[in-house]
C-alpha positions in Angstrom: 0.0 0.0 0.0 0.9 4.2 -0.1 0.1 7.0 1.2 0.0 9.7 -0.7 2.0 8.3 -3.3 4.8 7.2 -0.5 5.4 3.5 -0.7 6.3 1.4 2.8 5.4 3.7 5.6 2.0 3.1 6.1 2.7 1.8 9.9 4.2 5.3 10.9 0.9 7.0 8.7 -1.2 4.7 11.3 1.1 6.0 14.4 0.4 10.0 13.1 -3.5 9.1 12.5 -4.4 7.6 16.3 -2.2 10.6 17.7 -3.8 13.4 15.4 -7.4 11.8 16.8 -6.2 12.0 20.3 -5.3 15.4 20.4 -1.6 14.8 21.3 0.8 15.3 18.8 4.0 16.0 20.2 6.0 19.0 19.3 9.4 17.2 18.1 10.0 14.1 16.5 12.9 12.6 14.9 12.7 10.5 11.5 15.4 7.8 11.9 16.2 5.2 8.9 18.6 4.6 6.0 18.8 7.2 3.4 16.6 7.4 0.5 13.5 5.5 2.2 11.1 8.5 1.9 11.5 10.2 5.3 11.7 13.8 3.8 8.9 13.5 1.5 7.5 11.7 4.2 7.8 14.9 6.5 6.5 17.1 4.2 3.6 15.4 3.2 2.7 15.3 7.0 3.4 19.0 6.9 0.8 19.0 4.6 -1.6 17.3 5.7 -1.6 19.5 9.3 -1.4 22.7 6.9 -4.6 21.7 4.5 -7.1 24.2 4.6 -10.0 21.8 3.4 -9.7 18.5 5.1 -9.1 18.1 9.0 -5.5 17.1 10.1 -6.5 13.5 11.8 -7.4 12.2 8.2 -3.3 12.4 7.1 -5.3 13.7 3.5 -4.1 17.2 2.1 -6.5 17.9 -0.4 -3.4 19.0 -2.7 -5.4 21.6 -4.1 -5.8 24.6 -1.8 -3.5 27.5 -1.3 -1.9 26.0 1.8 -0.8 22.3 0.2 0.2 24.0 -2.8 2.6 26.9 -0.6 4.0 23.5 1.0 4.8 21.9 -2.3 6.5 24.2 -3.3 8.2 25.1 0.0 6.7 28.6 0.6 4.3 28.5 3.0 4.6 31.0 5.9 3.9 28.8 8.9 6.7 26.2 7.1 10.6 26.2 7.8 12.8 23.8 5.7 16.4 23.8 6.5 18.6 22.0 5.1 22.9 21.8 4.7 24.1 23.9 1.9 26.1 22.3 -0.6 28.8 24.3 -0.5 29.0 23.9 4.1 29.9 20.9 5.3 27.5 21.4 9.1 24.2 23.6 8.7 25.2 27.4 9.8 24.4 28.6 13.1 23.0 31.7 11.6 20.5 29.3 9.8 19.0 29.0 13.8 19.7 32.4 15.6 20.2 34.7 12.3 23.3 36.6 11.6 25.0 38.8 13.7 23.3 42.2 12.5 19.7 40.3 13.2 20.7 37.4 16.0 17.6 36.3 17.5 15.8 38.2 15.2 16.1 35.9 12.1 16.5 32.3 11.4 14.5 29.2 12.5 14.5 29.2 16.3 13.3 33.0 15.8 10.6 32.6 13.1 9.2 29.7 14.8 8.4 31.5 17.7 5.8 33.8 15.9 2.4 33.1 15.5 0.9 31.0 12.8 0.2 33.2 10.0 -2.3 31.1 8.4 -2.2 27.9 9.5 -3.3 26.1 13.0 0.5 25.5 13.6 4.0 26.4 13.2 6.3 23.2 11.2 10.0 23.3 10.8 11.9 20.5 9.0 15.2 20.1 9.4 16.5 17.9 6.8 20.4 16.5 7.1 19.9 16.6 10.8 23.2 14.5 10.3 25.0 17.8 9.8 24.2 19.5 13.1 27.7 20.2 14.4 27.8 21.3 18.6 27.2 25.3 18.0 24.2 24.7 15.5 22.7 22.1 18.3 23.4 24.4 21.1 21.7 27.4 19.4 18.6 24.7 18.7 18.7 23.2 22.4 16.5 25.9 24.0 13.6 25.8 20.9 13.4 22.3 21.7 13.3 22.0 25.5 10.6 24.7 24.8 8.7 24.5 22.1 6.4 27.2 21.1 2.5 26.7 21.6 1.1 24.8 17.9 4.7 24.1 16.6 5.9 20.7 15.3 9.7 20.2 14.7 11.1 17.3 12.8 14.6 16.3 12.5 15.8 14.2 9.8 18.5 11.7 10.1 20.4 8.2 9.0 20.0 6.9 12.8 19.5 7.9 16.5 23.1 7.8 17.2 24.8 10.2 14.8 22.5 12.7 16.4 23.8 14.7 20.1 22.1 12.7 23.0 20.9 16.4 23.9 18.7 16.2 20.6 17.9 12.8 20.7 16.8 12.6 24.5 14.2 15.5 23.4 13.2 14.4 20.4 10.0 11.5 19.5 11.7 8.9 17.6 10.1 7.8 14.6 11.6 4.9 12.6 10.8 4.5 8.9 12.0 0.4 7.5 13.8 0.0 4.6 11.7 0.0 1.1 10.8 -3.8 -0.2 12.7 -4.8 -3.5 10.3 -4.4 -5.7 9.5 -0.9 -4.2 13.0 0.0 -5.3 12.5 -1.7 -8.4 9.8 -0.3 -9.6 11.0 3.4 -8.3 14.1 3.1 -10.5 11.6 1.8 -13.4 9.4 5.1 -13.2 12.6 7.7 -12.4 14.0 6.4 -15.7 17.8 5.3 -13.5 17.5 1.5 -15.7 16.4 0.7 -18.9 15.1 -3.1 -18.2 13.3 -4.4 -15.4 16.5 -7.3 -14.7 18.8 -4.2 -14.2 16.5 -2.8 -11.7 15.6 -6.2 -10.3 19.5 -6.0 -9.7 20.1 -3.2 -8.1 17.2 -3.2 -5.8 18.3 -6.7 -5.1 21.8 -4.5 -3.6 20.0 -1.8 -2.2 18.6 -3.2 1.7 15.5 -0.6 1.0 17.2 2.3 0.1 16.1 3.5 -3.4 19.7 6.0 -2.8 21.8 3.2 -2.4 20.4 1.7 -5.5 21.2 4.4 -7.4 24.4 4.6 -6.1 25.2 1.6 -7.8 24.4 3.0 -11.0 27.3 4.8 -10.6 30.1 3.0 -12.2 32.9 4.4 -10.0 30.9 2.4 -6.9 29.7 -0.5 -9.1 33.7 -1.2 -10.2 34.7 -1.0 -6.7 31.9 -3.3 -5.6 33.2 -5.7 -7.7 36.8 -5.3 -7.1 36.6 -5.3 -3.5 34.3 -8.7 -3.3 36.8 -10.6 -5.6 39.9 -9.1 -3.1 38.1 -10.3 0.8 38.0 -14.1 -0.2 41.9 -14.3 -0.1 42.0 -11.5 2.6 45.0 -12.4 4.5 47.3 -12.1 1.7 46.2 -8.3 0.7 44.8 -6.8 3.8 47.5 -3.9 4.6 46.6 -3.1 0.9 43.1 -3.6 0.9 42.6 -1.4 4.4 44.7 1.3 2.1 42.3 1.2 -0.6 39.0 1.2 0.9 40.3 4.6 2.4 40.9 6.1 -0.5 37.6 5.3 -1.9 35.9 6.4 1.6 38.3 10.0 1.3 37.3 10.3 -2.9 34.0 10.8 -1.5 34.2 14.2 -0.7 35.5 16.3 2.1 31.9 16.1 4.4 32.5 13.6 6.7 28.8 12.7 6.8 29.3 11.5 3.0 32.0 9.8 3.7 30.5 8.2 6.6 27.8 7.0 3.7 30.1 5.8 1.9 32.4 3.8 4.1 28.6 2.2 5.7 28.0 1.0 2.0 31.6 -0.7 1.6 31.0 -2.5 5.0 27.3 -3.1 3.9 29.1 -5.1 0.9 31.1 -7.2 3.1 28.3 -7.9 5.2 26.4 -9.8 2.0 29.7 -11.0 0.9 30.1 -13.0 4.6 26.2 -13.5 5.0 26.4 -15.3 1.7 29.1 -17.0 2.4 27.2 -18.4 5.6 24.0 -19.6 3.3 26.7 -21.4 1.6 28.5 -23.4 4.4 25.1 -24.1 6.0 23.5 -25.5 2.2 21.0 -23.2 1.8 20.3 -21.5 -1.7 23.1 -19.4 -2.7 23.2 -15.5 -4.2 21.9 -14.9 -7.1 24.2 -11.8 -8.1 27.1 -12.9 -10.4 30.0 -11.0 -8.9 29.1 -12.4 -5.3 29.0 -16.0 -6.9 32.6 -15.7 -8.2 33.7 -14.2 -5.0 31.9 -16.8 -2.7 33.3 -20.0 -5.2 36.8 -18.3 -4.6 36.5 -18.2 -0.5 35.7 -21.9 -1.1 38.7 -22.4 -3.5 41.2 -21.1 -1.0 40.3 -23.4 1.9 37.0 -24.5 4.0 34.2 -22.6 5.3 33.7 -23.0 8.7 29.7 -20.9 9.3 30.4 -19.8 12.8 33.8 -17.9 11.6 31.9 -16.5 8.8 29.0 -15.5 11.0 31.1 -14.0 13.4 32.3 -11.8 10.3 29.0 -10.3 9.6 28.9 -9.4 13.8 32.2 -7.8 12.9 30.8 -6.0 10.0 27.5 -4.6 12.4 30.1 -3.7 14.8 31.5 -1.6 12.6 28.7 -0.1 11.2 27.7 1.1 14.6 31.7 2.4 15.0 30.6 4.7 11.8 27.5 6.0 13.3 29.4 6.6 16.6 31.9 9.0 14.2 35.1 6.7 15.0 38.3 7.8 12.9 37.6 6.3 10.0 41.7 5.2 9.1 41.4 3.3 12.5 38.1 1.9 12.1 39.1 0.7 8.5 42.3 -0.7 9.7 40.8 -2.6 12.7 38.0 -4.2 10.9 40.1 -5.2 7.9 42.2 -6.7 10.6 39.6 -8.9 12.4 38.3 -9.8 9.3 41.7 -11.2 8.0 42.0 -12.9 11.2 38.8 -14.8 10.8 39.7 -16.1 7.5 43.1 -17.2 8.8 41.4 -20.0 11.0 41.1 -23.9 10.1 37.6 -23.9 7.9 35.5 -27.1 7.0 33.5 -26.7 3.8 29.7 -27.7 5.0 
């Protein structure tokens, strides 16, 4: 089902429903998930619905047609804030919350939010990239959160609950949105035009754990190389991991200078090694294998180079979890890369039986 043209969240359109009809809609929330799941659009579509001039807010139904749901599309209604990290900043400016210094407290979101609705029954500010809220920006946001103005509703956006300040998070409703289903992402890629045949995006969607983004990061052929470079080099691990740790950081750093991107990015290399070992754990135990060509070869070559043993290869998907939570946690990445390289080598250096 969808809501609003918004595929997989229907649970969390429920939640908003039976809170909107009980008269206690909380004033902050925080959208948790992967990226590219629909949380934004998500957002805004709820901003929409509590803006709608023609249909009551409980029904999660903006008409779409009145002046309010059409100020929202297009992100200019007056009782709506959007912020969101300029692409040229690499944290969201202060002065995007308090104003600059010839108008602090007088401009910016904190401010603005503060004033009564102009239209509307409420007051909404989105903060999209929530990821990007360095300790000054958070700070200046603190007070507007442990006080929220009468009829306000502030949503943060993020990738998870622990890239955000525990001062955020601890005042913050936490709202988790799933991944997308595969052929959710399929047929996404299908209607944006990103593939030409339905097998390609039966493919990527098959690489994408519910993140229509991280599909369509494989359609980049930079990640989609690397992808299959990097699965053909972990089956003989211990004779190239020095080398291999060096390489994955330079693909992490060619990301870009924003550490939040390269955070992305070194999540979706260790995301790869996770299928690679999970895989490799299907095999050992004979259940079916992958269907995905490159993770075939690379499987069949962890099987040439010895035996599998499922509880060592099991124990490398904990390692690869581990480290995902390391990322979230913002742990140097040339340690983290180095020390789960490491444990990983270690594992396949071990006595294995093939099941």
């Amino acid at each position: 089902m969808s809501w609003q043209g918004i595929e997989g969240h229907d649970d969390n359109v429920e939640r908003f429903r039976r809170i909107l009809a009980s008269g206690r809609l909380a004033s902050t929330f925080l959208f948790v998930g992967p990226p590219g799941i629909g949380k934004r659009t998500f957002a805004l579509k709820l901003a929409q619905a509590l803006l709608c001039e023609v249909n009551v807010d409980a029904d999660l139904n903006p008409c779409g047609k009145c002046p309010s749901c059409q100020q929202v599309a297009a992100g200019s209604h007056p009782d709506l804030e959007l912020v969101a990290k300029p692409a040229d900043k690499s944290f969201i400016p202060v002065e995007t919350f308090i104003g600059d210094r010839d108008h602090r407290m007088r401009d910016g979101l904190c401010h603005n939010i503060s004033l009564k609705p102009y239209c509307g029954g409420r007051k909404i500010a989105i903060i999209d990239d929530a990821d990007y809220l360095n300790q000054e920006g958070a700070n200046c946001l603190l007070k507007t959160l442990e006080e929220p103005p009468p009829k306000s509703v502030i949503i943060l956006i993020g990738s998870s609950e622990q890239t955000q300040l525990p001062t955020i998070r601890s005042r913050c409703q936490i709202v988790r949105f799933r991944p997308l289903q595969q052929d959710v992402v399929a047929s996404l890629l299908r209607s944006l035009g990103e593939v030409e045949t339905d097998v390609e995006a039966a493919r990527l969607a098959g690489l994408s754990h519910g993140s229509l983004q991280r599909a369509k990061q494989f359609v980049n052929s930079e990640i989609g190389d690397f992808r299959g470079e990097f699965l053909a080099r972990l089956a003989p691990l211990p004779e190239n991991a020095v080398g291999l740790a060096i390489d994955v950081g330079a693909f992490v750093d060619a990301a870009g200078k924003d550490a939040p991107v390269r955070r992305e990015r070194m999540k979706l290399v260790i995301m790869i090694a996770a299928d690679f070992y999970r895989a490799l754990v299907r095999q050992a135990s004979g259940l079916a294998s992958a269907d995905d060509s490159e993770l075939v070869s690379a499987i069949e070559a962890a099987i040439r180079t010895g035996s599998v043993d499922v509880e060592a290869a099991a124990g490398c998907v904990e390692r690869c979890l581990d480290a995902q939570t390391q990322v979230d946690a913002n742990a140097n990445q040339a340690t983290l890369i180095e020390c789960w390289i490491d444990d990983l080598a270690r594992s396949f250096e071990r006595t294995w039986l093939v099941a």
